[in-house]
C-alpha positions, 0 to 999 in steps of 0.5 A: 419463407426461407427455411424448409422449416418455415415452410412447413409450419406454414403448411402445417397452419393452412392445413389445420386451418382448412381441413380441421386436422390436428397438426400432430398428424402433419408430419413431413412423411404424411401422405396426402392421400392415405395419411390426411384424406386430403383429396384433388379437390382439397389439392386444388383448393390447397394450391389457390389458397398458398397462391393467394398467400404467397403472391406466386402463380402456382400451376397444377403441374408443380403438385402432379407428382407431391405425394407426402407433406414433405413433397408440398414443402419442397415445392412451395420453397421451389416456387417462392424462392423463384 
């Protein structure tokens, strides 16, 4: 995944996938919480899968502060690009 954009069509895939939401509503300024109803536990569960996809260890810490779409795409990139 090299692109912002690549990333968050990822994302955007998972997510629909996992959470039965439309992707018209995974926009990068979606809020997790408010906008998606995605909860820790759904955080938690989002974070083993994109570890199992990805290959990369990803920690709790890395999604502490992600609060929107755009947050978990700036962090995915982070951590893949390492």
């Amino acid at each position: 995944m090299k692109t912002q954009e690549d990333v968050f069509k990822f994302l955007q895939q998972i997510m629909v996938e996992m959470f039965d939401l439309s992707p018209d509503h995974i926009i990068p300024s979606a809020t997790l919480n408010t906008d998606l109803d995605i909860d820790s536990i759904d955080a938690v569960d989002l974070m083993v899968r994109l570890r199992e996809i990805t290959g990369k260890r990803i920690n709790p810490e890395d999604f502490k502060n992600a609060r929107t779409i755009q947050d978990v795409v700036d962090t995915v990139q982070r951590i893949t690009a390492a």
